[in-house]
PyMOL CGO cylinders between C-alpha atoms (Angstrom):
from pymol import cmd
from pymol.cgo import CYLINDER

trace = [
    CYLINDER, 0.00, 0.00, 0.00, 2.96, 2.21, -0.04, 0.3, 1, 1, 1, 1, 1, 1,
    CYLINDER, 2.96, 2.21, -0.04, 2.14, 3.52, 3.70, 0.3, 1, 1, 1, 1, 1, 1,
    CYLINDER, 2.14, 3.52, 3.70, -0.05, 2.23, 6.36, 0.3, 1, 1, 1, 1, 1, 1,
    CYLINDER, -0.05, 2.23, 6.36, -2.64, 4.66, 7.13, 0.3, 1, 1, 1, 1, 1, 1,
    CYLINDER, -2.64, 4.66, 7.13, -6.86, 3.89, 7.77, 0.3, 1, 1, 1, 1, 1, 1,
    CYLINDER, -6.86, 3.89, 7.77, -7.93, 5.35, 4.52, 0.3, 1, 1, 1, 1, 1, 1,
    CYLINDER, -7.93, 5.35, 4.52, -5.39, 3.19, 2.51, 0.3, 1, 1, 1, 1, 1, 1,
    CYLINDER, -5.39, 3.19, 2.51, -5.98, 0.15, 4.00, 0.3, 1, 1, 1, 1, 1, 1,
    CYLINDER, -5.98, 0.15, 4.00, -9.91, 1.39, 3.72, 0.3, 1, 1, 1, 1, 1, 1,
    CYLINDER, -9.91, 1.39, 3.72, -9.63, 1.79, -0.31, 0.3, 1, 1, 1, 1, 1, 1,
    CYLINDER, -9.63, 1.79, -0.31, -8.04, -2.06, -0.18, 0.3, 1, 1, 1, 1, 1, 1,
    CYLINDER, -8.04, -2.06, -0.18, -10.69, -3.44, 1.27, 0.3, 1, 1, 1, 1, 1, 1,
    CYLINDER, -10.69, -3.44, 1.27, -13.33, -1.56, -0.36, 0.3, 1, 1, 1, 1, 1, 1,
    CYLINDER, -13.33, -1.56, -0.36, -11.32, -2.51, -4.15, 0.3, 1, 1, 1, 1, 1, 1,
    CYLINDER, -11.32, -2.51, -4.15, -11.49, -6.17, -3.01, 0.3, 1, 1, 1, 1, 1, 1,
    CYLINDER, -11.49, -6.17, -3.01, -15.28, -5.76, -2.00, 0.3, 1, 1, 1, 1, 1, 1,
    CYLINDER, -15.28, -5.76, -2.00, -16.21, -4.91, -5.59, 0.3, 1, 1, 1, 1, 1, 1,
    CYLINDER, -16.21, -4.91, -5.59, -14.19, -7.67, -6.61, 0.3, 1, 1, 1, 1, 1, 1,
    CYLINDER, -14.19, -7.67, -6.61, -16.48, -10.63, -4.89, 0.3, 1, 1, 1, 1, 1, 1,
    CYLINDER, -16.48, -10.63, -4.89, -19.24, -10.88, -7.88, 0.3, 1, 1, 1, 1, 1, 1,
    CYLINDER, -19.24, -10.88, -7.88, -16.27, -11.86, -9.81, 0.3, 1, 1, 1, 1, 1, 1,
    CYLINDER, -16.27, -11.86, -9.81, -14.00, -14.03, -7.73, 0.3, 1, 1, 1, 1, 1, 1,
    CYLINDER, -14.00, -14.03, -7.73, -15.14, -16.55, -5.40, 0.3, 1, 1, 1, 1, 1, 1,
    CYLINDER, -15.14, -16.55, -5.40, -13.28, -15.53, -2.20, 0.3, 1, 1, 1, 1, 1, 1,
    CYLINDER, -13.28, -15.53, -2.20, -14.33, -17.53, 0.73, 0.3, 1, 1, 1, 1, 1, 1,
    CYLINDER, -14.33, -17.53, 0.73, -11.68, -15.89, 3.29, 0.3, 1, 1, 1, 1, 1, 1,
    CYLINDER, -11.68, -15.89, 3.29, -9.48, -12.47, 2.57, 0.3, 1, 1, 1, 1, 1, 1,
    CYLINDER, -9.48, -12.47, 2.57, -6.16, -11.98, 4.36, 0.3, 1, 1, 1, 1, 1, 1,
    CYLINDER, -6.16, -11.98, 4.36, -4.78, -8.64, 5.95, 0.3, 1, 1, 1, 1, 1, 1,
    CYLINDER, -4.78, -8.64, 5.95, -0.84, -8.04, 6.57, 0.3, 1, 1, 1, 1, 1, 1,
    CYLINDER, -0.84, -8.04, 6.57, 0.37, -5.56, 7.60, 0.3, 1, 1, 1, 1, 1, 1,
    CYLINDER, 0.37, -5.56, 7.60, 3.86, -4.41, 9.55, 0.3, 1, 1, 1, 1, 1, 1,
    CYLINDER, 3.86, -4.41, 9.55, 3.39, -4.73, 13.12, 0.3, 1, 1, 1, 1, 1, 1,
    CYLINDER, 3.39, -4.73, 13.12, 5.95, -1.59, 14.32, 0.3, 1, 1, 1, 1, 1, 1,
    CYLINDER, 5.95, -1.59, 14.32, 5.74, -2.31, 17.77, 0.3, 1, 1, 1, 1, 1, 1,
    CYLINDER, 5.74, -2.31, 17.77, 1.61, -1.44, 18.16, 0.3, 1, 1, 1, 1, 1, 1,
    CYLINDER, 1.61, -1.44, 18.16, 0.15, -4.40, 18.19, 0.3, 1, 1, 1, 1, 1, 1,
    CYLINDER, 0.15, -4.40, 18.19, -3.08, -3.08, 19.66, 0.3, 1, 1, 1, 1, 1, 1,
    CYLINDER, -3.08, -3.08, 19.66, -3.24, 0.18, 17.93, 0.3, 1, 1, 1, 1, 1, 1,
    CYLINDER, -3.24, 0.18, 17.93, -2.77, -2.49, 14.57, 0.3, 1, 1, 1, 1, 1, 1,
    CYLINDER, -2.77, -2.49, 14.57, -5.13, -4.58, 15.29, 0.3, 1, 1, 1, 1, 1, 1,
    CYLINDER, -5.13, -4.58, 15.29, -7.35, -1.80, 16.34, 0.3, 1, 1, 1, 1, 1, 1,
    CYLINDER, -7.35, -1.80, 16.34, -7.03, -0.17, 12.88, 0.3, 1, 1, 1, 1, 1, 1,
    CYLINDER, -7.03, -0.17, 12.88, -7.53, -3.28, 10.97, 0.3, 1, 1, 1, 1, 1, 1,
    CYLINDER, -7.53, -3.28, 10.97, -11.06, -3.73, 12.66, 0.3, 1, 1, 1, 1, 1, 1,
    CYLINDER, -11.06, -3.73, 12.66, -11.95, -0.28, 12.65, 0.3, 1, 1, 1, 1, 1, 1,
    CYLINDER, -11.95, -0.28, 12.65, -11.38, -0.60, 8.21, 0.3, 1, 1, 1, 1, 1, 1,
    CYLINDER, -11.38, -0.60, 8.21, -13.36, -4.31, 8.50, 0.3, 1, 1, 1, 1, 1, 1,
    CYLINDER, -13.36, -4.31, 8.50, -16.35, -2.11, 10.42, 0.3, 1, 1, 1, 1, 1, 1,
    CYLINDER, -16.35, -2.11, 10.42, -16.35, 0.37, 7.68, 0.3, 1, 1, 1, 1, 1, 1,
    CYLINDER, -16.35, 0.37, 7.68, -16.45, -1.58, 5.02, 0.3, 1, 1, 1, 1, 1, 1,
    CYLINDER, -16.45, -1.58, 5.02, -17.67, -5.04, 5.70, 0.3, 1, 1, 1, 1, 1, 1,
    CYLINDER, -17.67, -5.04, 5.70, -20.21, -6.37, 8.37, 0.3, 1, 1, 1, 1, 1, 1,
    CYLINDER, -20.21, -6.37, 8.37, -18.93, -8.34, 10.72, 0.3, 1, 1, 1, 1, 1, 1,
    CYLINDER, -18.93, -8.34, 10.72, -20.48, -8.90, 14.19, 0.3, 1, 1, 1, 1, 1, 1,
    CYLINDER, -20.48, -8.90, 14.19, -17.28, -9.93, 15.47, 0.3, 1, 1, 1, 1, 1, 1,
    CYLINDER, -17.28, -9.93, 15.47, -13.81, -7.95, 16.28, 0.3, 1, 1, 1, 1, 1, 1,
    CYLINDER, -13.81, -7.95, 16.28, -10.45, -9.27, 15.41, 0.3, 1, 1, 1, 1, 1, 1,
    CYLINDER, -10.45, -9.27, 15.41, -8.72, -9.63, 19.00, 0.3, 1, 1, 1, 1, 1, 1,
    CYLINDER, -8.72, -9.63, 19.00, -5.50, -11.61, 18.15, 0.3, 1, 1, 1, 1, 1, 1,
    CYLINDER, -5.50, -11.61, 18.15, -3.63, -12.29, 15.05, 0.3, 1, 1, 1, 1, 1, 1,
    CYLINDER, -3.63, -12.29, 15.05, -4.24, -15.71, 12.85, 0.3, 1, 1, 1, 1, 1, 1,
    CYLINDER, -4.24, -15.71, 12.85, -7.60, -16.59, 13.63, 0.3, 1, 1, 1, 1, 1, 1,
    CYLINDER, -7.60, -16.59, 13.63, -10.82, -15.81, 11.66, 0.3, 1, 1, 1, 1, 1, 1,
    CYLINDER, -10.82, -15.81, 11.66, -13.95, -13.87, 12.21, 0.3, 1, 1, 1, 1, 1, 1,
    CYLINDER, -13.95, -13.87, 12.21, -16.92, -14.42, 10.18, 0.3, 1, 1, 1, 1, 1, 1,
    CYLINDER, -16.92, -14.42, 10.18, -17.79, -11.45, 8.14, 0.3, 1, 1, 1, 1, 1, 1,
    CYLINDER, -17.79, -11.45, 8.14, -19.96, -10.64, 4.70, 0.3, 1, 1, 1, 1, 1, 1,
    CYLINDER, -19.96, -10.64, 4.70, -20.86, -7.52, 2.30, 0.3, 1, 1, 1, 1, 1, 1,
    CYLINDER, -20.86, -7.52, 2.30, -23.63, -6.53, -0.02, 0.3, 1, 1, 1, 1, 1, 1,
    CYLINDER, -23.63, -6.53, -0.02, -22.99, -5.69, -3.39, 0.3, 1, 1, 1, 1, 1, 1,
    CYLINDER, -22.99, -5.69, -3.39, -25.76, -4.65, -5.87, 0.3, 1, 1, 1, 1, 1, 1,
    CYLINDER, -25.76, -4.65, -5.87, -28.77, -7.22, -4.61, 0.3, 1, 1, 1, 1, 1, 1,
    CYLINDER, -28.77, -7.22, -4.61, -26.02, -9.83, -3.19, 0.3, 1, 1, 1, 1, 1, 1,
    CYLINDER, -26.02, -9.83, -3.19, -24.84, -11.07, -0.43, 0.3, 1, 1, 1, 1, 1, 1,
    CYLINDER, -24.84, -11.07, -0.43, -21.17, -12.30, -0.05, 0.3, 1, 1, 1, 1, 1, 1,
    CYLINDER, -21.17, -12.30, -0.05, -19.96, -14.29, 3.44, 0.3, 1, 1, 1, 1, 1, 1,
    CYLINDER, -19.96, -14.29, 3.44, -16.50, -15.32, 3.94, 0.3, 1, 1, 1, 1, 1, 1,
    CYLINDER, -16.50, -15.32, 3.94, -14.05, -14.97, 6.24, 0.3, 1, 1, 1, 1, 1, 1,
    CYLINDER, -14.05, -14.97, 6.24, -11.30, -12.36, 7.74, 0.3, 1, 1, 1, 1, 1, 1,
    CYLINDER, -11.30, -12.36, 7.74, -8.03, -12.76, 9.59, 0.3, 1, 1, 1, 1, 1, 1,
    CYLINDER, -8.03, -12.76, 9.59, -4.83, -10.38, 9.90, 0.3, 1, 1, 1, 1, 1, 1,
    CYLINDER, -4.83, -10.38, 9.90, -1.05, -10.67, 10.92, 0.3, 1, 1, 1, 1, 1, 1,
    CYLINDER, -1.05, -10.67, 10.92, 1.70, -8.74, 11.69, 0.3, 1, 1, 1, 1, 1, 1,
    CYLINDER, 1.70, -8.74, 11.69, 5.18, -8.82, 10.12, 0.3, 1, 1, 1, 1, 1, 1,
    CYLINDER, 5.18, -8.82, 10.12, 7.14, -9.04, 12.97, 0.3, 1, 1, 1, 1, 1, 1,
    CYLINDER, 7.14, -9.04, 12.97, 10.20, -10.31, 14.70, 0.3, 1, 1, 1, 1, 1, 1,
    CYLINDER, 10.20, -10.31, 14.70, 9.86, -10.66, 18.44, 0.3, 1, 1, 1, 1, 1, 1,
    CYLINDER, 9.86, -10.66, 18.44, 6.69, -8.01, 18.64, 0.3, 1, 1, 1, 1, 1, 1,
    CYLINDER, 6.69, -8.01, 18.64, 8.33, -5.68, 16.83, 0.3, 1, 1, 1, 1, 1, 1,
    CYLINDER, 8.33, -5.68, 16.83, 9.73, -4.62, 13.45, 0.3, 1, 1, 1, 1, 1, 1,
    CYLINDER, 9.73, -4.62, 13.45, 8.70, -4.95, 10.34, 0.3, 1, 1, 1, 1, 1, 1,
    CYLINDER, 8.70, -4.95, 10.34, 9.01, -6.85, 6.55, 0.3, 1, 1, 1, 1, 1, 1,
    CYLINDER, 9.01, -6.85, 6.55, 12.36, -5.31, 6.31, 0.3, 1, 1, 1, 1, 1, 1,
    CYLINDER, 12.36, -5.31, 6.31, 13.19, -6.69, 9.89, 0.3, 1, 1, 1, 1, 1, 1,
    CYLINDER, 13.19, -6.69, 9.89, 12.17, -10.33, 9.36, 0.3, 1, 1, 1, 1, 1, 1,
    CYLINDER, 12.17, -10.33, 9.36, 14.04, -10.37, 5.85, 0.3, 1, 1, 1, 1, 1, 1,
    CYLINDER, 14.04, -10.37, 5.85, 16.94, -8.89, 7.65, 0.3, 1, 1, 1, 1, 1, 1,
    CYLINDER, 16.94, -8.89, 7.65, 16.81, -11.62, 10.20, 0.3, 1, 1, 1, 1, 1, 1,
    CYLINDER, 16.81, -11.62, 10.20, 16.41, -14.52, 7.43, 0.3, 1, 1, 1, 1, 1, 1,
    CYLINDER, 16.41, -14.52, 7.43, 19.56, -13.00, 5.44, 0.3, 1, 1, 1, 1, 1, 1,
    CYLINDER, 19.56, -13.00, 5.44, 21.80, -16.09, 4.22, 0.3, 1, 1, 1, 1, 1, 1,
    CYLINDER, 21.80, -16.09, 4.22, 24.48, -14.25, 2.89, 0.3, 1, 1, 1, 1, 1, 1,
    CYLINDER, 24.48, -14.25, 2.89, 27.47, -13.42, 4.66, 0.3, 1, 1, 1, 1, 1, 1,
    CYLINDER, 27.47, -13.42, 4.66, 27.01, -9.49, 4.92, 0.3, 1, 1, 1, 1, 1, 1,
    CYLINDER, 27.01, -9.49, 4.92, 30.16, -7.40, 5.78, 0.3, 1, 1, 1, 1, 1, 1,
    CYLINDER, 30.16, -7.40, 5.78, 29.00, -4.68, 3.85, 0.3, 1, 1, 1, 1, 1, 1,
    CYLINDER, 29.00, -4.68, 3.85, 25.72, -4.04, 5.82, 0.3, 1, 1, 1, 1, 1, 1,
    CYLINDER, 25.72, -4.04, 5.82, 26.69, -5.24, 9.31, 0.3, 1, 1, 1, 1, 1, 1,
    CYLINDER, 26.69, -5.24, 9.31, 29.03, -2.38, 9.39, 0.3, 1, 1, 1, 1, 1, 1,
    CYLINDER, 29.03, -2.38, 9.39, 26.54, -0.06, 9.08, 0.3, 1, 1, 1, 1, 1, 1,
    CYLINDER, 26.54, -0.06, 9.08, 25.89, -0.61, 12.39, 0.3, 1, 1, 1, 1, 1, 1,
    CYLINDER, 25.89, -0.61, 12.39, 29.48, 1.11, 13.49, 0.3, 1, 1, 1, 1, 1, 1,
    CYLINDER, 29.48, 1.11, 13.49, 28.47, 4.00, 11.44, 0.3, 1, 1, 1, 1, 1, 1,
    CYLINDER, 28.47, 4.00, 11.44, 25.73, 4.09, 13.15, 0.3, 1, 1, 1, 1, 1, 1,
    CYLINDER, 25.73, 4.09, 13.15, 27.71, 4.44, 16.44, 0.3, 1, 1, 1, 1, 1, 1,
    CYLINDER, 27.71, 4.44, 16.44, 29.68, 6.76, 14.57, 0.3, 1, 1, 1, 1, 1, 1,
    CYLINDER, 29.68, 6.76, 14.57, 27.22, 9.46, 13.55, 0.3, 1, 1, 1, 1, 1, 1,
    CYLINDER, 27.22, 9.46, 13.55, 25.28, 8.77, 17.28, 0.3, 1, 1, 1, 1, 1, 1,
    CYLINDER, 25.28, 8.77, 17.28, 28.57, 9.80, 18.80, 0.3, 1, 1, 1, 1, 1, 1,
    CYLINDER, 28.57, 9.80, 18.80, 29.64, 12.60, 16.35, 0.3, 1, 1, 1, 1, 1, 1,
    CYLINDER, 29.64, 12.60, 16.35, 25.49, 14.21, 16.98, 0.3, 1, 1, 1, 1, 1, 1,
    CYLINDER, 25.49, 14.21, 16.98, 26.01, 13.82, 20.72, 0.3, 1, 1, 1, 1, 1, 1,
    CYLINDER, 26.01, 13.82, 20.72, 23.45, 11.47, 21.17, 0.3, 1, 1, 1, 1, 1, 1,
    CYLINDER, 23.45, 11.47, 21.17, 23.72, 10.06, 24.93, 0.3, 1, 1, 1, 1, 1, 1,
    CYLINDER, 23.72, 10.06, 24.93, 19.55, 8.69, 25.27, 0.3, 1, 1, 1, 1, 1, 1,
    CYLINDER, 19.55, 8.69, 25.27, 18.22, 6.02, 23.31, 0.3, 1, 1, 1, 1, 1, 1,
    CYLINDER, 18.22, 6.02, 23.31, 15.34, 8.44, 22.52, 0.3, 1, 1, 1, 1, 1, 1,
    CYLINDER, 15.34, 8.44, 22.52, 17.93, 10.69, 21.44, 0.3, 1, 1, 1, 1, 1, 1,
    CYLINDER, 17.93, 10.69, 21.44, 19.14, 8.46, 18.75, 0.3, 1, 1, 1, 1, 1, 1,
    CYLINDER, 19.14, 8.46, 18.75, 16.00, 7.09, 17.89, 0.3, 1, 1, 1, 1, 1, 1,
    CYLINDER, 16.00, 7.09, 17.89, 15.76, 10.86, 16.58, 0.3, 1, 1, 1, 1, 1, 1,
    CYLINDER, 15.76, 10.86, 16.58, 18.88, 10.23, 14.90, 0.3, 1, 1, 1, 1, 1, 1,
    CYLINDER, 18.88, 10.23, 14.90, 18.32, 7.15, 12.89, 0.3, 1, 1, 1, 1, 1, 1,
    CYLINDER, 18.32, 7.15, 12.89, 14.85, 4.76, 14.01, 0.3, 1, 1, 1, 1, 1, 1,
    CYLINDER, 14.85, 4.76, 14.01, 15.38, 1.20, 14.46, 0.3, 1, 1, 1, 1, 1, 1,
    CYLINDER, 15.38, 1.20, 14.46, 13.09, 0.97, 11.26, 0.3, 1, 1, 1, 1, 1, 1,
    CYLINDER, 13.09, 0.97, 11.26, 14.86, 3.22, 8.85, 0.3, 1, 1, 1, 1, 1, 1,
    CYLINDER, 14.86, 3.22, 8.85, 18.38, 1.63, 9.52, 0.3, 1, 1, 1, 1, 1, 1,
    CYLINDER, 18.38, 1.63, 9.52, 16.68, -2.06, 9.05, 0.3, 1, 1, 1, 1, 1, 1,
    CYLINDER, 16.68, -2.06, 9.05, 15.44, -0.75, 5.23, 0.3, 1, 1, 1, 1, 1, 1,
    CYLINDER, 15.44, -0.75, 5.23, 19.46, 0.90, 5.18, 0.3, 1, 1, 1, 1, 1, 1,
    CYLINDER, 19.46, 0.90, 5.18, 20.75, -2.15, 6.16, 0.3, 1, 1, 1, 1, 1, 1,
    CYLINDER, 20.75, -2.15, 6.16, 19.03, -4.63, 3.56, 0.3, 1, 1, 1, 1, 1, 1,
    CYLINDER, 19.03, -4.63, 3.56, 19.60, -2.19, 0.40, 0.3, 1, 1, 1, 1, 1, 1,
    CYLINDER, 19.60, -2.19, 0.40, 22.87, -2.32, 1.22, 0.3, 1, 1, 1, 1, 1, 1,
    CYLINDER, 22.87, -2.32, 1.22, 22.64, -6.65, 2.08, 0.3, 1, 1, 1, 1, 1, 1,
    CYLINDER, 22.64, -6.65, 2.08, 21.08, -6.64, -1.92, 0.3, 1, 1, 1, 1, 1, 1,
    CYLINDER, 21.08, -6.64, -1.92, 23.13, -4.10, -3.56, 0.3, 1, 1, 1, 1, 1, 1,
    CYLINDER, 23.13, -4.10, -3.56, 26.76, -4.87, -1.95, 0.3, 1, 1, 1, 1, 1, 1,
    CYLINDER, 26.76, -4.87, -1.95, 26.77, -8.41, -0.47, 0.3, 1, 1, 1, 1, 1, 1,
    CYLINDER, 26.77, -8.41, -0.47, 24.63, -10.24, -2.75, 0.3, 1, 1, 1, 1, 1, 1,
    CYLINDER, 24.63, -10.24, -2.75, 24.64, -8.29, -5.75, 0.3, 1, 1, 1, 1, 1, 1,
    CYLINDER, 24.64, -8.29, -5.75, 26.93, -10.08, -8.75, 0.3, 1, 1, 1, 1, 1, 1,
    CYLINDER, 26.93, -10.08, -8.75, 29.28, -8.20, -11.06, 0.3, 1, 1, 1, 1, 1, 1,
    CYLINDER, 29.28, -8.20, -11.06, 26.77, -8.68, -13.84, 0.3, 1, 1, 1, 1, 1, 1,
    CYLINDER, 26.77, -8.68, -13.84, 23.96, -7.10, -12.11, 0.3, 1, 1, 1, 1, 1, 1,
    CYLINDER, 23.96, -7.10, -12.11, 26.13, -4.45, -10.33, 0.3, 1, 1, 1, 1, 1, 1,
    CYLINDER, 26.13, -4.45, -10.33, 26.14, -3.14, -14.25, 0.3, 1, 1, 1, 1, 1, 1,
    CYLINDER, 26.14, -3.14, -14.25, 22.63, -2.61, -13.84, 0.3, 1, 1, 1, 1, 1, 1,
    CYLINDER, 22.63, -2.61, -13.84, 22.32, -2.16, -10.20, 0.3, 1, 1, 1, 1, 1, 1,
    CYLINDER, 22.32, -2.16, -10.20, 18.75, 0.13, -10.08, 0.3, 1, 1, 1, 1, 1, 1,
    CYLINDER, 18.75, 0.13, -10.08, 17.28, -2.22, -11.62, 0.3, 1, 1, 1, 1, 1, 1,
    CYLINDER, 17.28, -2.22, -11.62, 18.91, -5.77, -9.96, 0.3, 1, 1, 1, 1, 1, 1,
    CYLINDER, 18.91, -5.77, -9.96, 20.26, -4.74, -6.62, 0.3, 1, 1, 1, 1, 1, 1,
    CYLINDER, 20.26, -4.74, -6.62, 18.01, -2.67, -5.25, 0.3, 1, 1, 1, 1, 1, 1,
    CYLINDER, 18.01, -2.67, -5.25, 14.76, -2.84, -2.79, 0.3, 1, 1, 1, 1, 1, 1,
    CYLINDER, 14.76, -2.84, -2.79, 12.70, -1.02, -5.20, 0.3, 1, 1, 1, 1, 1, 1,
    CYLINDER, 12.70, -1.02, -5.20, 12.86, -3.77, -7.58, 0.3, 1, 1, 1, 1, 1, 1,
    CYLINDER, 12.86, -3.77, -7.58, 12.27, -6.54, -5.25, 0.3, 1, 1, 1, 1, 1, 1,
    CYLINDER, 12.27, -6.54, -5.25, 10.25, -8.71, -7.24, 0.3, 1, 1, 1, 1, 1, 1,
    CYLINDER, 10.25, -8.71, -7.24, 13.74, -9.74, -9.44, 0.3, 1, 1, 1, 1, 1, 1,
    CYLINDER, 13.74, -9.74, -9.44, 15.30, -10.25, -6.18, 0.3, 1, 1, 1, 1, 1, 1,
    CYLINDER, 15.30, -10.25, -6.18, 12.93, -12.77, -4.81, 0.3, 1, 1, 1, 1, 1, 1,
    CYLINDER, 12.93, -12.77, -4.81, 12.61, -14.19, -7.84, 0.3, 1, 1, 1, 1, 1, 1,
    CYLINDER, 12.61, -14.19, -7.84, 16.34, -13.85, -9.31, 0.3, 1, 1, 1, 1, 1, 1,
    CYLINDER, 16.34, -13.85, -9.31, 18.16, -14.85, -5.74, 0.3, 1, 1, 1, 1, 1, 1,
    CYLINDER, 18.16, -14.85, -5.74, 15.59, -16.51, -3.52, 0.3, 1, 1, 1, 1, 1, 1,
    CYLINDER, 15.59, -16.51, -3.52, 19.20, -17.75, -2.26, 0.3, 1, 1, 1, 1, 1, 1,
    CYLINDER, 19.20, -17.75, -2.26, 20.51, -15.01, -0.68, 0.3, 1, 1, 1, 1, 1, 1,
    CYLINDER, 20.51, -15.01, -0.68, 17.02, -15.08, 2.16, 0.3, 1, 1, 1, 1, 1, 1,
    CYLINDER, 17.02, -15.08, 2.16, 16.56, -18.74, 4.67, 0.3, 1, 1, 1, 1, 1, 1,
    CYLINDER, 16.56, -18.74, 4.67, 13.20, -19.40, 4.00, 0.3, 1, 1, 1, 1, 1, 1,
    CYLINDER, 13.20, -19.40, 4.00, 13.01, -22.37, 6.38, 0.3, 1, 1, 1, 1, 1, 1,
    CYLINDER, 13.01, -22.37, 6.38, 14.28, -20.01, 9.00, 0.3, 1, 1, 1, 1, 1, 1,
    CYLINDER, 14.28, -20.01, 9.00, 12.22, -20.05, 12.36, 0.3, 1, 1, 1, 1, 1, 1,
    CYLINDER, 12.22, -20.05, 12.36, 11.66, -16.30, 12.60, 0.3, 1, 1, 1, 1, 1, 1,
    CYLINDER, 11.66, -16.30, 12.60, 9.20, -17.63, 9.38, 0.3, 1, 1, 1, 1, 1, 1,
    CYLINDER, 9.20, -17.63, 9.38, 7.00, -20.27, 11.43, 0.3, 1, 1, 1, 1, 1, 1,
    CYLINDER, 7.00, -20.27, 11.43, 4.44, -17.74, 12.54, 0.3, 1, 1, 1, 1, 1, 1,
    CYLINDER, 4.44, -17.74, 12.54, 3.62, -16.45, 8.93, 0.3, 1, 1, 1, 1, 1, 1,
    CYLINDER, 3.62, -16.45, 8.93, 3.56, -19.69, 7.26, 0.3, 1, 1, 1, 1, 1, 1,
    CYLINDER, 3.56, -19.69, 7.26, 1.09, -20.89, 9.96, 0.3, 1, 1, 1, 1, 1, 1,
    CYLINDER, 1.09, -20.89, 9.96, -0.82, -17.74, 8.91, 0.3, 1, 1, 1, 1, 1, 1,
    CYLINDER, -0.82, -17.74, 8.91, -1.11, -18.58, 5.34, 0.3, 1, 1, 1, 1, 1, 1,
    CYLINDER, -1.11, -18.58, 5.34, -1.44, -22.12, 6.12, 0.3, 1, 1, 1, 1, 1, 1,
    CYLINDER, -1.44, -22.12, 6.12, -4.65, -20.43, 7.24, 0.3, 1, 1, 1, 1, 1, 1,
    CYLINDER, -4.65, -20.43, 7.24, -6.04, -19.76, 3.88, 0.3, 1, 1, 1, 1, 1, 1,
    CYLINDER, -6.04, -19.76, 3.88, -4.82, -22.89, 2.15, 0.3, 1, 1, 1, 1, 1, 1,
    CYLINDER, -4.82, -22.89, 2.15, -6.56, -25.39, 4.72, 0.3, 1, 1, 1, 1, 1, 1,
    CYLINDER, -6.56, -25.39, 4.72, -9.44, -23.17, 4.01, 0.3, 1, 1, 1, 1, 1, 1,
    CYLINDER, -9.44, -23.17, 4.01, -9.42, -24.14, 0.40, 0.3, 1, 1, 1, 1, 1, 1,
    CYLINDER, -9.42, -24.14, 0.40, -9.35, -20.00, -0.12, 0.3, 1, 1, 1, 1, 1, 1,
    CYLINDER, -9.35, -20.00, -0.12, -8.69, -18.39, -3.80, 0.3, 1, 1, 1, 1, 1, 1,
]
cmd.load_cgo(trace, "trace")
């Protein structure tokens, strides 16, 4: 959605809503990056279900359904609803779990985190709120893994087109073109894959 926000997620739903005469969805998926707010997540996720769907229910934990339906034209379509939360360890984000699944060995962007230190210490940062100001644990996780893809992982031939084959805004071609370089059997995974195993043992499109 490029950016989490209630209207965003709002025009999702409603764009899948107009979809049901058309596809036969029996259960719809939300995930989103957790960020540390699990409640005030959750929160928004039912508050965009209420608005757009009807559901007597309210999500109150990740991975589990609620039964919910909507009425389009003189139809009515049931199915239903469950969210989860990228995370690692309550916190984080997509860009935190890949960083924990890297494979790679990743000299490049693990010494980011001494120029980290380095600019914390040059701004006179003494608090961890302080350098939270400086540099959040969530923009130096997306620093971190565009510099894991473009200078640990990224080959001589690609480096000649970098933009386009070692960077994050391409990352389709690098989960497509180097599922290597990512440990998809990795445990910080389990929680996720139980999540979509969700949707598969619910025969789902």
């Amino acid at each position: 959605m490029e950016g989490l926000n209630s209207k965003k997620l709002e025009n999702r739903l409603s764009a899948l809503k107009n979809q049901l005469p058309k596809k036969n969805m029996n259960a719809i998926g939300i995930i989103i990056d957790h960020d540390g707010k699990r409640e005030e997540r959750i929160n928004l996720v039912n508050e965009a279900i209420q608005n757009i769907f009807t559901a007597e229910e309210h999500l109150l934990d990740t991975g589990k359904f609620i039964s919910a339906y909507a009425d389009v034209g003189d139809d009515r379509f049931d199915f239903q609803i469950a969210c989860y939360l990228v995370n690692v360890n309550e916190s984080g984000e997509l860009e935190t779990v890949l960083k924990a699944i890297k494979s790679k060995d990743s000299p490049y962007a693990d010494c980011l985190g001494t120029w980290r230190e380095c600019v914390e210490k040059r701004l006179g940062a003494t608090s961890s709120e302080e350098k939270q100001k400086i540099l959040s644990d969530k923009e130096f996780d997306k620093f971190w893994l565009n510099n894991y893809i473009r200078f640990d992982t990224c080959s001589k031939k690609e480096k000649k087109r970098a933009e386009r084959k070692c960077g994050i805004r391409h990352f389709e071609y690098v989960t497509q073109s180097k599922k290597d370089i990512f440990d998809f059997d990795n445990p910080v995974l389990e929680d996720i894959k139980c999540f979509l195993g969700l949707f598969k043992n619910h025969g789902s499109n």
